[in-house]
VOMARLO-671305 format. One record per residue (C-alpha): residue number from 0; x, z, y. Coordinates in nm, 3 decimals. Layout:
   i      xx      zz      yy
 NUM       X       Z       Y
...
//
This chain:
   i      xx      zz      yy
   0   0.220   1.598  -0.612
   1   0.432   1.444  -0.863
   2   0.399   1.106  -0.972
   3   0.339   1.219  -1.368
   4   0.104   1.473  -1.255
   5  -0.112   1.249  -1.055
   6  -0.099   0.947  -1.304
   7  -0.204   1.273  -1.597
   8  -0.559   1.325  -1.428
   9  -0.842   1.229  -1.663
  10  -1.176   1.069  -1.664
  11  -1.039   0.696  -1.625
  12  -1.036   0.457  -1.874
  13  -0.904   0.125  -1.668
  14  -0.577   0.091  -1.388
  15  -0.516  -0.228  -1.196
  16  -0.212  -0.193  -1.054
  17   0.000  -0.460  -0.809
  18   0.366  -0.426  -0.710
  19   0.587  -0.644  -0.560
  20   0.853  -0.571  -0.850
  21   0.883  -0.433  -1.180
  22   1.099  -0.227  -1.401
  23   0.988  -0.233  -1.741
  24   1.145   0.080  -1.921
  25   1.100   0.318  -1.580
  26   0.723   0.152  -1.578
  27   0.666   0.212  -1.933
  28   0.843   0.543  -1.950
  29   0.687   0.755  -1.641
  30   0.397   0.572  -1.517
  31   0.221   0.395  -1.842
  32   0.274   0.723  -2.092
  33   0.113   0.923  -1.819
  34  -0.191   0.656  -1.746
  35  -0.184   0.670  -2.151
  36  -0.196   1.090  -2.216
  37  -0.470   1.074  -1.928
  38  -0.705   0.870  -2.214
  39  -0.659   0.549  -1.981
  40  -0.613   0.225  -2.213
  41  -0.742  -0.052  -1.986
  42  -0.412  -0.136  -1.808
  43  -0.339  -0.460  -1.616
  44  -0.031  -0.529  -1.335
  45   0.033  -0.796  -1.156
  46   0.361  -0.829  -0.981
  47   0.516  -1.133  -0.754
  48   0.571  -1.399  -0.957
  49   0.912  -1.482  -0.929
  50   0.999  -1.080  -0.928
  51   0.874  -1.077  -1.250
  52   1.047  -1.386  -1.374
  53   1.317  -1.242  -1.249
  54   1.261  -0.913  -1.436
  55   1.155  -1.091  -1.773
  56   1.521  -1.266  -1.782
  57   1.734  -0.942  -1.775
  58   1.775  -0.875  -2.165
  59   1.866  -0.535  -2.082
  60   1.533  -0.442  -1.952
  61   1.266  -0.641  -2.133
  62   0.916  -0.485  -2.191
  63   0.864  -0.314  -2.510
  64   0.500  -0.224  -2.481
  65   0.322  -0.551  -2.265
  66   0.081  -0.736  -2.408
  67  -0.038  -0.436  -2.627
  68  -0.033  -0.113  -2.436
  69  -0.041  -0.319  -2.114
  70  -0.068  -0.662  -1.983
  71   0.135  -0.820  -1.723
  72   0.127  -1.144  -1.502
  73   0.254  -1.285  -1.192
  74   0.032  -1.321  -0.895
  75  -0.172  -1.650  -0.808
  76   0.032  -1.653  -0.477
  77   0.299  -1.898  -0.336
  78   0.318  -1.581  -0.049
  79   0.579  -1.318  -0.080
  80   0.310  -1.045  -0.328
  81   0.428  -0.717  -0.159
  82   0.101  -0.511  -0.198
  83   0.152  -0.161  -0.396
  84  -0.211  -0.016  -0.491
  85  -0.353   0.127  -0.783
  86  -0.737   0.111  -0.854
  87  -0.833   0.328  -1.147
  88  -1.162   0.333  -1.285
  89  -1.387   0.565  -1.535
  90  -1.737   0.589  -1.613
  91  -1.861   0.814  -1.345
  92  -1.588   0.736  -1.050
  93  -1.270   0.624  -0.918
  94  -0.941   0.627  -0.705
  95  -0.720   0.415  -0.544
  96  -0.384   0.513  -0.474
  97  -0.215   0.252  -0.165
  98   0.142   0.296  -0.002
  99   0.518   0.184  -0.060
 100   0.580   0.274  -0.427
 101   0.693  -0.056  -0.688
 102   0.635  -0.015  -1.039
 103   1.023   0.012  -1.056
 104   1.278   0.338  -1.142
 105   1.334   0.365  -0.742
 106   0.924   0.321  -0.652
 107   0.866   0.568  -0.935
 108   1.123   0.856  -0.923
 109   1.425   0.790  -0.661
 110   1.303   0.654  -0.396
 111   1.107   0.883  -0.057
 112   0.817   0.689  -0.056
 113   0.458   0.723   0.047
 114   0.127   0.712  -0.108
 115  -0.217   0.856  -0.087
 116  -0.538   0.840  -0.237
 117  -0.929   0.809  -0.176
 118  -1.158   0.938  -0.461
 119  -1.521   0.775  -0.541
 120  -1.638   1.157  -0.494
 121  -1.548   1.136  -0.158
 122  -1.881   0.991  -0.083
 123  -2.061   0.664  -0.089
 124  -1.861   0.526   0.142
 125  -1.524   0.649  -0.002
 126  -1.671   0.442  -0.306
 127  -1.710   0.101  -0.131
 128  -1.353   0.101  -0.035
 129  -1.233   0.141  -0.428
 130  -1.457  -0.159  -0.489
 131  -1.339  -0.359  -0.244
 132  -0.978  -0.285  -0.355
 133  -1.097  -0.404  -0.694
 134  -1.226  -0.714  -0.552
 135  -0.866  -0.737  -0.392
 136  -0.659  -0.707  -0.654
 137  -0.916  -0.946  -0.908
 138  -0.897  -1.193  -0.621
 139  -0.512  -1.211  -0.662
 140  -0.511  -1.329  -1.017
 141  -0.484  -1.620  -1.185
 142  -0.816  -1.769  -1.284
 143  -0.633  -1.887  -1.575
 144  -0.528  -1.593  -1.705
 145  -0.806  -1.516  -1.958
 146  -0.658  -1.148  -2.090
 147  -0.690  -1.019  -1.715
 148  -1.087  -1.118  -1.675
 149  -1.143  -0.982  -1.976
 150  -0.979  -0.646  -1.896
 151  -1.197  -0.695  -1.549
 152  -1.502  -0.751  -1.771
 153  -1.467  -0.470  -1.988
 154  -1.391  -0.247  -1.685
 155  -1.717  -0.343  -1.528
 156  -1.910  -0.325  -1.815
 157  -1.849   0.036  -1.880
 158  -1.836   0.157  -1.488
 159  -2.212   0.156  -1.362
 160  -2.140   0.354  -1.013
 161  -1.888   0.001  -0.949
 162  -2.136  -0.245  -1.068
 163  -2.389  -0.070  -0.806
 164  -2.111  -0.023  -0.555
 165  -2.098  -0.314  -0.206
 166  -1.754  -0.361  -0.146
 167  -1.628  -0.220   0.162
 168  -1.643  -0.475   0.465
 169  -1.479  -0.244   0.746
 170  -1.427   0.094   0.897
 171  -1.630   0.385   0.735
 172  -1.688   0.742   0.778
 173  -1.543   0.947   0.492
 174  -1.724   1.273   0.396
 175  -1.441   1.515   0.562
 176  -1.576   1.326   0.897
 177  -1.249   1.110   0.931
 178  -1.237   0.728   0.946
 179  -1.074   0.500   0.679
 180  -1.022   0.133   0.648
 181  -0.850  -0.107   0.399
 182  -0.637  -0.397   0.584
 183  -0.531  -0.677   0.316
 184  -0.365  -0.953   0.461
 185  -0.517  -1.324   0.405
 186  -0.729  -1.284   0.764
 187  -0.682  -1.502   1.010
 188  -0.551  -1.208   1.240
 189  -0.266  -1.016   1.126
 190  -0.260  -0.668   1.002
 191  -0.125  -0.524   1.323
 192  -0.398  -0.672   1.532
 193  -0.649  -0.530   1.335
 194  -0.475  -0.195   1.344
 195  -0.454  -0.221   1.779
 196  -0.826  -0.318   1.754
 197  -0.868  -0.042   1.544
 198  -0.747   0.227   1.838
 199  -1.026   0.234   2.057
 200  -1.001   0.614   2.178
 201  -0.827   0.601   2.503
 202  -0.420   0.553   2.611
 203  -0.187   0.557   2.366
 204   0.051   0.832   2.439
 205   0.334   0.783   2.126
 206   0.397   0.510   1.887
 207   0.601   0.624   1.619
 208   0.676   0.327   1.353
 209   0.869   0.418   1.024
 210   1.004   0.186   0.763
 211   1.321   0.049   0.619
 212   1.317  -0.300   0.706
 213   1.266  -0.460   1.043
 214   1.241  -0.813   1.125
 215   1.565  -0.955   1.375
 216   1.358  -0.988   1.709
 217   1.200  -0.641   1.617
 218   0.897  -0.921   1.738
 219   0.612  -0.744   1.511
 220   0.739  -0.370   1.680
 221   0.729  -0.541   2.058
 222   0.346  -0.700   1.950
 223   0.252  -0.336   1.869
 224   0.349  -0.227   2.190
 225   0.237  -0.467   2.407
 226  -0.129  -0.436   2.268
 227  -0.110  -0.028   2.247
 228   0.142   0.007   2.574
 229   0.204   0.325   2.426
 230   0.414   0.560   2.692
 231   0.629   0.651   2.436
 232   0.754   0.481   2.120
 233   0.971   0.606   1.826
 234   1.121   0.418   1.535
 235   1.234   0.604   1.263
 236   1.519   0.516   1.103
 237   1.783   0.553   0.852
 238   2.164   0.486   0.848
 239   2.213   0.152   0.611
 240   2.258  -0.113   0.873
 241   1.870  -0.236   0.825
 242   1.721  -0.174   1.163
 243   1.877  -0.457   1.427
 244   2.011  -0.219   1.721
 245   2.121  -0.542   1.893
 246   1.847  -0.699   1.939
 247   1.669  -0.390   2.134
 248   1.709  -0.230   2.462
 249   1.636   0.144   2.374
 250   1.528   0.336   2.722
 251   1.285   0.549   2.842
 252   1.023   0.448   2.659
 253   1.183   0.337   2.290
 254   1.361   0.605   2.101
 255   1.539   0.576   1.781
 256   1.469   0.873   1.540
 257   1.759   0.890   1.274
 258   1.653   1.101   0.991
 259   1.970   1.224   0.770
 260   1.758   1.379   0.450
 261   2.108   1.447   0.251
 262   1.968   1.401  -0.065
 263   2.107   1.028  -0.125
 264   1.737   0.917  -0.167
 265   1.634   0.557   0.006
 266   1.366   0.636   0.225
 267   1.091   0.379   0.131
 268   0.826   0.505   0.349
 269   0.655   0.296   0.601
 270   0.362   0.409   0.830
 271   0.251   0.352   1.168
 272   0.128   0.641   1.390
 273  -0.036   0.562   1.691
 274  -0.145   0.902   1.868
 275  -0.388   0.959   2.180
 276  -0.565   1.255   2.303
 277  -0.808   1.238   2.052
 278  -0.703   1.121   1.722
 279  -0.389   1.011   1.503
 280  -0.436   0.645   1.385
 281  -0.251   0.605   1.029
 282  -0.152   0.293   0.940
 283   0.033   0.297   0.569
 284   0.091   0.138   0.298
 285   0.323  -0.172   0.175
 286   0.396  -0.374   0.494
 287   0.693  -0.252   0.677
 288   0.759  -0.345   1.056
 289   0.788  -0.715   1.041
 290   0.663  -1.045   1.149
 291   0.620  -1.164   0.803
 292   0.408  -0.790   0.702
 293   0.212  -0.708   0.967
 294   0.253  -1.026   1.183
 295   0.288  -1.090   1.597
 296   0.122  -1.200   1.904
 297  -0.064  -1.504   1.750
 298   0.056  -1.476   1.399
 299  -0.128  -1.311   1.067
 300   0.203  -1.289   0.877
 301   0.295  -1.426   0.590
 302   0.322  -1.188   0.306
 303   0.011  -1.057   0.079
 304   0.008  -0.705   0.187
 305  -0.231  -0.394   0.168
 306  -0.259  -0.078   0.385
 307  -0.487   0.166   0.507
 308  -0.638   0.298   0.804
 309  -0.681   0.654   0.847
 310  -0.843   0.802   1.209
 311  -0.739   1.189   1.175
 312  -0.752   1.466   1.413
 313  -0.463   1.469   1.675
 314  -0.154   1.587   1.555
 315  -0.256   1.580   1.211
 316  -0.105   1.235   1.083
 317   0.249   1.357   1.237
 318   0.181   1.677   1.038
//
């Protein structure tokens, strides 16, 4: 589905949204006018602080809309804010939307990236994992910031099904039968970890690990497979000098996928696939393949990230 199209669906009247950058006039042009035609008009974003300093010093692309349509604020992080969700909320439901996109013109309309989204009507369970996204993202603001607790307040006050909602505090069972889980970093074990703990189903017969940006030591790729010991694992990779080919011994058991799309379009996407007999475990969202994202043997990482879990049937992640 296309980004306008998906941001054009009705019955919410509030979006938090985090990204680890913004672009104002891309921002304000294809995602806020959609969020806006859909009736929403409860909009908050927060973004990595210095990213948005960053942003709010470029003459040539200052806001035009925030603080009206919109508000915006850095994050209440010293960490690297990476995490790329979108929480929106109406009177009888909600979605979140989690994966690689920024609020900027690649995130939004050049980039290949990947997203997906749980609905409220999904069942109660589906539910508990939108309001523990909201507690996520209301956790990451400033307690200072007095426009963004009131937008949180006035979302609340008009959404009874989130009020009467308990946050989501691990794995559930969605009402298609398959298992989800949200994975924000800020525990003391990293993201990866959590995902290995998370495959409980047997050998691991293929890891297949896709993202543009790798850490040197490929050490948070070599932490995956020593807990999984996967027979087989496959990066996927593009051709822009990102992934460190010297610092890995590909063999038998690590191939390197290069996908040549043609198009011109950065490829954005990150996931993690780990497949056994029985199920695909998804892992996507915003941390790609490194140390600092998803962390290492002993390590939680060091970025705020978010991701989520999906158990499907086999096959049907690499689908």
């Amino acid at each position: 589905m296309k980004l306008r199209d998906h941001l054009r669906e009705e019955g919410y009247h509030s979006c938090l949204m985090t990204s680890f950058g913004i672009g104002f006039e891309a921002f304000e042009a294809l995602a806020l006018s959609s969020l806006e035609r859909a009736g929403c008009r409860n909009i908050a974003v927060l973004t990595d602080g210095r990213m948005l300093t960053g942003a709010l010093g470029d003459p040539t692309g200052l806001p035009q809309q925030a603080g009206q349509a919109y508000s915006i604020a850095g994050a209440a992080s010293s960490a690297l804010f990476h995490p790329k969700l979108w929480v929106q909320v109406g009177r009888g439901g909600g979605r979140l939307s989690i994966g690689s996109a920024n609020l900027t013109v690649g995130g939004l309309s050049g980039n290949l990236e990947m997203m997906t989204s749980l609905y409220s009507e999904d069942g109660e369970d589906a539910a508990a994992l939108i309001a523990q996204a909201c507690g996520f993202v209301e956790s990451l603001a400033d307690p200072r910031d007095a426009p963004f607790a009131m937008q949180v307040a006035w979302m609340r006050a008009r959404s009874p099904w989130l009020r009467g909602t308990a946050p989501a505090e691990g794995p559930v069972t969605l009402s298609d039968g398959t298992r989800a889980a949200l994975l924000f970093s800020g525990e003391d074990t990293g993201i990866g970890a959590r995902f290995c703990d998370l495959v409980e189903d047997g050998p691991v017969r293929q890891l297949i690990a896709l993202g543009p940006y790798w850490d040197r030591a490929l050490a948070a790729l070599s932490h995956l497979r020593t807990r999984l010991a996967p027979k087989e694992t496959i990066a996927v990779i593009e051709d822009t000098g990102l992934f460190p080919g010297d610092s890995v011994e590909v063999g038998d058991a690590l191939h390197l996928h290069w996908h040549e799309r043609g198009d011109g379009r950065f490829v954005h996407a990150k996931a993690l696939i780990a497949q056994t007999d029985h199920y695909d475990h998804l892992l996507m969202g915003s941390a790609n393949c490194t140390r600092a994202a998803l962390g290492a043997a002993g390590e939680p990482g060091s970025n705020v990230e978010a991701c989520l879990y999906r158990r499907l049937p086999a096959e049907a992640a690499v689908e």
